[in-house]
Structures are given as structure tokens and as C-alpha cells.
DSSP file (Angstrom, degrees, kcal/mol; ACC not computed):
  #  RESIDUE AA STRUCTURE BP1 BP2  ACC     N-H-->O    O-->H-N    N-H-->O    O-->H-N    TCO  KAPPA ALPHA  PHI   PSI    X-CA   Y-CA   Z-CA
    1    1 A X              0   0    0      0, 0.0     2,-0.4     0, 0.0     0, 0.0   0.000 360.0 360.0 360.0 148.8   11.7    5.8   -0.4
    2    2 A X        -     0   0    0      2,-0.1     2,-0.5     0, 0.0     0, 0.0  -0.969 360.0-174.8-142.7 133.2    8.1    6.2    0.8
    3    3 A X        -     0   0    0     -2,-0.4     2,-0.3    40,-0.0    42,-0.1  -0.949   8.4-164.5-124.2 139.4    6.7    4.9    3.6
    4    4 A X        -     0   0    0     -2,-0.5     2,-0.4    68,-0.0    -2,-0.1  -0.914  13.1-153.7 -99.1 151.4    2.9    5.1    4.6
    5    5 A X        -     0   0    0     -2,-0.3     2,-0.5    38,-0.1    38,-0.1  -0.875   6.1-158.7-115.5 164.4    2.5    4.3    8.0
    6    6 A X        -     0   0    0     -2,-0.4     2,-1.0    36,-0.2    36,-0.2  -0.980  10.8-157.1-138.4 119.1   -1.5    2.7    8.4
    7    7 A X        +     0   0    0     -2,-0.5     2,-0.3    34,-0.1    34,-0.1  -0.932  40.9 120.3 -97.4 123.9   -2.3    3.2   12.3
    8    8 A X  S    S-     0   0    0     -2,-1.0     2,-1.3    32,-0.3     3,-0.1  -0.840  73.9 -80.1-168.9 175.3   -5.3    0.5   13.2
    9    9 A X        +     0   0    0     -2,-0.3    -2,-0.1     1,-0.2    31,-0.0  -0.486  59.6 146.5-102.2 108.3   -5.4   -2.2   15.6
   10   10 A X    >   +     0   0    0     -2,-1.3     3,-3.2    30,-0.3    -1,-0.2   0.649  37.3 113.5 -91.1 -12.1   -3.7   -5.2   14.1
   11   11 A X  T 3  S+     0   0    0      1,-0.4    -1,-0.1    29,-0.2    -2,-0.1   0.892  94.5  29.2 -66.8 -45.0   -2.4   -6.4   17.5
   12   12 A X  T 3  S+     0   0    0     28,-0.1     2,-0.5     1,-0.1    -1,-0.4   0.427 118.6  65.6-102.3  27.4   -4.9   -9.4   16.8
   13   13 A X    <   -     0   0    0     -3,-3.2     2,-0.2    52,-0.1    -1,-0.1  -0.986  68.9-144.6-139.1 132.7   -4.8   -9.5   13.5
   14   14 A X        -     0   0    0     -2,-0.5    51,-1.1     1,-0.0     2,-0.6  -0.666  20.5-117.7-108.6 175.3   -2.1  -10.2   10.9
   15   15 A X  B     +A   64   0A   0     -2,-0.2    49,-0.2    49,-0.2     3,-0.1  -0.920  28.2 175.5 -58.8  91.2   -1.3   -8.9    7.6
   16   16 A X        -     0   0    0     47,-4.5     2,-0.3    -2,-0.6    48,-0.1   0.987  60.4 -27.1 -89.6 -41.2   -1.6  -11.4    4.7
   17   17 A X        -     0   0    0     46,-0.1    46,-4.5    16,-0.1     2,-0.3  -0.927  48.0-161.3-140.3 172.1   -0.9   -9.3    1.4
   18   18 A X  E     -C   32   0B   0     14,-0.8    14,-3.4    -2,-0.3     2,-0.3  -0.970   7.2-174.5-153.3 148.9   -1.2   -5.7   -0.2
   19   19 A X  E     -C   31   0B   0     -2,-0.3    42,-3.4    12,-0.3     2,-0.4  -0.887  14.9-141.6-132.1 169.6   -1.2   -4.3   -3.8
   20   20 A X  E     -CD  30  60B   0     10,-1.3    10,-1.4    -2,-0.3     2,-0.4  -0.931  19.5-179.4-120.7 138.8   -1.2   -0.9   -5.4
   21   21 A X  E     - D   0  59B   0     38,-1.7    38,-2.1    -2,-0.4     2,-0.5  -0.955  37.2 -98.2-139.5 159.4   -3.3    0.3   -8.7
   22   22 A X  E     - D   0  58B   0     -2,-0.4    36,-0.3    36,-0.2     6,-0.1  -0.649  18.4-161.8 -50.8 100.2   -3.4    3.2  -10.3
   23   23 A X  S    S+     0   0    0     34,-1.7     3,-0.2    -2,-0.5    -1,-0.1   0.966  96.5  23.7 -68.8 -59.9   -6.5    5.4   -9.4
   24   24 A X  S    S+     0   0    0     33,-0.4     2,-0.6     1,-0.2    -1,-0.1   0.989 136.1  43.1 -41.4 -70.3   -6.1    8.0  -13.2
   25   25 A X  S    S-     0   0    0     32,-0.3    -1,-0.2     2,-0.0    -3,-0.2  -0.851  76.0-142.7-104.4  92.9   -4.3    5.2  -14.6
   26   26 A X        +     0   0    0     -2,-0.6    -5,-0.1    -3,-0.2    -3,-0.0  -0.218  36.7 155.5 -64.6 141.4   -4.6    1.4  -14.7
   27   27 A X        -     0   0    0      1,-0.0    -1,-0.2    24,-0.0    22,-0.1  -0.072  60.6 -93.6-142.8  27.6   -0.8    0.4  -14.5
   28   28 A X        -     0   0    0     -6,-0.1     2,-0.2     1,-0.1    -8,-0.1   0.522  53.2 -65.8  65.8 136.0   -1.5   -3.3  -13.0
   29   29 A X        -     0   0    0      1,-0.1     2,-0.5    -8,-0.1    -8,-0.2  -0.468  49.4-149.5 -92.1 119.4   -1.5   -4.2   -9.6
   30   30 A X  E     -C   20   0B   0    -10,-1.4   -10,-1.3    -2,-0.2     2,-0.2  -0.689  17.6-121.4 -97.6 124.7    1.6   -3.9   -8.0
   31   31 A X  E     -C   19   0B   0     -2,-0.5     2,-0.5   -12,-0.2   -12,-0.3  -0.213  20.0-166.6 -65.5 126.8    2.5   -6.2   -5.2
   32   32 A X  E     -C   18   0B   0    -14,-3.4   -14,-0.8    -2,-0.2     2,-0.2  -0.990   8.3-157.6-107.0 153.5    3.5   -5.3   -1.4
   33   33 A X        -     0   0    0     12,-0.6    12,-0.5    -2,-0.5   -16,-0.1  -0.962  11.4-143.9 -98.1 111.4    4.8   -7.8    0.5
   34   34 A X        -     0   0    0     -2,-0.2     2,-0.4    10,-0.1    10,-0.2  -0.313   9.4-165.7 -81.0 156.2    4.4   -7.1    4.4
   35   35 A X  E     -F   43   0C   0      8,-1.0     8,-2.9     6,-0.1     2,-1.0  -0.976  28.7-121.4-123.9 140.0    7.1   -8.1    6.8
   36   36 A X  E     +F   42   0C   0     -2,-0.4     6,-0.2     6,-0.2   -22,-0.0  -0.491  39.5 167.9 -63.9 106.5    5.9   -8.1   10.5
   37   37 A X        +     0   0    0      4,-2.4     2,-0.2    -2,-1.0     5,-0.1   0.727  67.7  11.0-105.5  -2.4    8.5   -5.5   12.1
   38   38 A X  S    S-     0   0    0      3,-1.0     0, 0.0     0, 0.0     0, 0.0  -0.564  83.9 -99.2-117.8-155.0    6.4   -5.2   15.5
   39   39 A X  S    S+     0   0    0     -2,-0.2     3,-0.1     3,-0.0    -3,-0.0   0.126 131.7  27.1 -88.9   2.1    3.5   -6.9   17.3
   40   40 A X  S    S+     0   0    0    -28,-0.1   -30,-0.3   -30,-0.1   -32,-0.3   0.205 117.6  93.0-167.0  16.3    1.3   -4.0   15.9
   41   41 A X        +     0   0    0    -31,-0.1    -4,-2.4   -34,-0.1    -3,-1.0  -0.958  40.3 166.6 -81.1 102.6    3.5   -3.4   12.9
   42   42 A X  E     -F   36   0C   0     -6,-0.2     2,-0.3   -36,-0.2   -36,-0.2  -0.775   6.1-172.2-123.6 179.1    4.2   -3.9    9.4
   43   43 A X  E     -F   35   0C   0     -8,-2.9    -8,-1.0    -2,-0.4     2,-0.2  -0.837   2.4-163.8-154.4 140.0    5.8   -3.0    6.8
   44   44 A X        -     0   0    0     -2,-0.3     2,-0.3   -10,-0.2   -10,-0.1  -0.701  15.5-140.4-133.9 141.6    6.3   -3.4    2.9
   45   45 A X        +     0   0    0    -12,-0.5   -12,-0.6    -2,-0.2     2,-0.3  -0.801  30.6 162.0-105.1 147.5    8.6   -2.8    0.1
   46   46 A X        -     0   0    0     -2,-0.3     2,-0.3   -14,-0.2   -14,-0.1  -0.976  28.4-142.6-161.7 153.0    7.1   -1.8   -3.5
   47   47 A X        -     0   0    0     -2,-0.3     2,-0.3   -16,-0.2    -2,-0.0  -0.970  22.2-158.6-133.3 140.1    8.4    0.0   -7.1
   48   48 A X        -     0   0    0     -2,-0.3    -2,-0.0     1,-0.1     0, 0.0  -0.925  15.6-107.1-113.6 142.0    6.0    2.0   -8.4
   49   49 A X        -     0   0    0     -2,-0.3     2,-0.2   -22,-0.1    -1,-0.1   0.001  25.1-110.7 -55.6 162.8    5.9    3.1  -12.4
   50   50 A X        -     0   0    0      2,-0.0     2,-0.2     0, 0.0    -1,-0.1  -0.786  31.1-177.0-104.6 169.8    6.6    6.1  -14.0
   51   51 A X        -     0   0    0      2,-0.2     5,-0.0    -2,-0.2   -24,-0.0  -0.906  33.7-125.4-156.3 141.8    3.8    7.9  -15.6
   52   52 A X  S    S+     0   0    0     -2,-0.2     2,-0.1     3,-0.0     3,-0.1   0.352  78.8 112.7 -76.9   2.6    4.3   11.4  -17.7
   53   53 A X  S    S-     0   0    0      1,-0.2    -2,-0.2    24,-0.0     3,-0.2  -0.470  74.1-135.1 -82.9 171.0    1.7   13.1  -15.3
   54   54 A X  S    S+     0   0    0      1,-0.3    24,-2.2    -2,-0.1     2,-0.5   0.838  93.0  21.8 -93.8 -36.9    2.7   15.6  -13.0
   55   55 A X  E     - E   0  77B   0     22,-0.2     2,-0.3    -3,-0.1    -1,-0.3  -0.997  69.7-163.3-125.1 138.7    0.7   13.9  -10.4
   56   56 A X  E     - E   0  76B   0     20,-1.9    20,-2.8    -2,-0.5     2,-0.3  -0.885  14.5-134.3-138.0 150.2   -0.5   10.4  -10.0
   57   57 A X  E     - E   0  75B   0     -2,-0.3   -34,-1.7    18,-0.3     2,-0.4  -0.860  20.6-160.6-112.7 126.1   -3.0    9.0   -7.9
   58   58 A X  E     -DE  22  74B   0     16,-3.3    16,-2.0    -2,-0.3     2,-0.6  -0.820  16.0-169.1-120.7 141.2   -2.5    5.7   -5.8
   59   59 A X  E     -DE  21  73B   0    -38,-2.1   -38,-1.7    -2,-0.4     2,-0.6  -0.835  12.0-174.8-107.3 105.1   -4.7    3.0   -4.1
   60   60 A X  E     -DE  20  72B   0     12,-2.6    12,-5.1    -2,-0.6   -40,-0.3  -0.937  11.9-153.3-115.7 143.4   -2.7    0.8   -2.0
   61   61 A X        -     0   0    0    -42,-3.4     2,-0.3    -2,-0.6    10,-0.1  -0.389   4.5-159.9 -86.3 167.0   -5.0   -2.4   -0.3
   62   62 A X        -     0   0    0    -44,-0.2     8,-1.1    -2,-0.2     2,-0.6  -0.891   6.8-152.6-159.5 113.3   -4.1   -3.8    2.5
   63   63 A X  E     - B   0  69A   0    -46,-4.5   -47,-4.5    -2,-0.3     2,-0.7  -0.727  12.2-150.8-128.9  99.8   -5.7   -7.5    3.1
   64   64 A X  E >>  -AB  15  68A   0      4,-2.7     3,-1.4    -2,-0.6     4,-0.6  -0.399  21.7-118.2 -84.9 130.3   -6.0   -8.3    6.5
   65   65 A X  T 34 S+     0   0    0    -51,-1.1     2,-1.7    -2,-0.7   -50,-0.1   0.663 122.2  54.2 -32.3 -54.6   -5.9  -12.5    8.1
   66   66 A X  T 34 S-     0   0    0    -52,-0.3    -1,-0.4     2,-0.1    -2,-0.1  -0.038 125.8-109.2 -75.6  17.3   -9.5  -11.5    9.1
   67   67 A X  T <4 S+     0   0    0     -2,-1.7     2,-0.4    -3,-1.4    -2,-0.2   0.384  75.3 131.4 -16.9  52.0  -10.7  -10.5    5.5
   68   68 A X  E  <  -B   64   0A   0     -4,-0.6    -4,-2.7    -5,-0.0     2,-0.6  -0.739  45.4-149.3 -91.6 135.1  -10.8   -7.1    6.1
   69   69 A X  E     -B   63   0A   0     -2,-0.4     2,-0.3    -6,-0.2    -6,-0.2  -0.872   2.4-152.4-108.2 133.7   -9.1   -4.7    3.6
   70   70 A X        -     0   0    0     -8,-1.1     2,-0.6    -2,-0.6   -64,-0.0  -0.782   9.7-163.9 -69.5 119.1   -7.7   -1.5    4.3
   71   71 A X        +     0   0    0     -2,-0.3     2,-0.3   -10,-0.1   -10,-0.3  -0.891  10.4 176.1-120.1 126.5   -7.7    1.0    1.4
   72   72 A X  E     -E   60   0B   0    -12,-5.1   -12,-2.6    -2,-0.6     2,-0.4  -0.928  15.4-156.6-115.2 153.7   -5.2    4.3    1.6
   73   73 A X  E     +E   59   0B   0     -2,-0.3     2,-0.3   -14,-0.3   -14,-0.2  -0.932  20.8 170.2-108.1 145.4   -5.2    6.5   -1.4
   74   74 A X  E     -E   58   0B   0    -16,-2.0   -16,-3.3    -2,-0.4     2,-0.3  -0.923  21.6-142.6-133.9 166.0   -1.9    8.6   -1.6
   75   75 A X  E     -E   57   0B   0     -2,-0.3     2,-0.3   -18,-0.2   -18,-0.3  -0.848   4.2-149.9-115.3 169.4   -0.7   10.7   -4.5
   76   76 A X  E     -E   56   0B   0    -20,-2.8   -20,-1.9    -2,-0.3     2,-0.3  -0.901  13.7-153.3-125.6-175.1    3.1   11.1   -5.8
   77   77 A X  E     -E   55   0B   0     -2,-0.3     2,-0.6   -22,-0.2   -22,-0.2  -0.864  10.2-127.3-145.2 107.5    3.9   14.2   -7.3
   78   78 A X              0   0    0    -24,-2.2   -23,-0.0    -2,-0.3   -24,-0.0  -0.216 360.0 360.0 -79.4 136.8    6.8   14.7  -10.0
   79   79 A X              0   0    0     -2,-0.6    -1,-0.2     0, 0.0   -25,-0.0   0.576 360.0 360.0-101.3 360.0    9.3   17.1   -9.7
């Protein structure tokens, strides 16, 4: 499991969708779907591909009721 947690101030603001892409590698935009689990929380479930790199580079969006998007890059790293 991996969770990012994304600290900003949502408290008036909701959370309508998110996807994930590849940054190295296009692998098609993989859906989150947030569930509210506070007033100034959410959170989302996602499957990511496998890739024969050792490391892969992620973009996850964040698309906020206001239509402002939030962008994290994360990596994962095979072991």
C-alpha cells in the first residue's frame, strides 16, 4: 500500500477527481478515486503497473471543485 498524504487547505474546497501517468513512461492515466475521510481529508485507492525499470517516476493530479490541480511527483523503486 502507498499512501501520499497532500497537506493544503481543502476545508472549503472539495476533491472532484485524480489520475496518475507515468513521468519516464506513458502507461495511461490511471484513475484515483477520492473518498472524503475528514473535513480536510481525502483519500484514494489506485493500482499502478509494472514496469522492468528499477525505478519509475509518477505524476499523480489532483483536480480540485475550484479548478485548481494539485500535481505530486513520487517515485516507486523495485526491489
Amino acid at each position: 500500500m502507498l499512501l501520499i498524504a497532500l497537506q493544503h487547505h481543502l476545508s472549503m474546497r472539495g476533491c472532484t477527481q485524480g489520475w496518475i501517468e507515468g513521468i519516464d513512461m506513458f502507461m495511461g492515466k490511471t484513475p484515483v478515486i477520492p473518498t472524503q475521510s475528514s473535513d480536510r481529508s481525502y483519500q484514494g485507492v489506485f493500482f499502478l503497473g509494472s514496469c522492468n525499470q528499477a525505478v519509475m517516476h509518477w505524476a499523480m493530479t489532483v483536480q480540485l471543485t475550484d479548478g485548481e490541480r494539485l500535481i505530486v511527483q513520487f517515485n516507486t523503486v523495485l526491489h
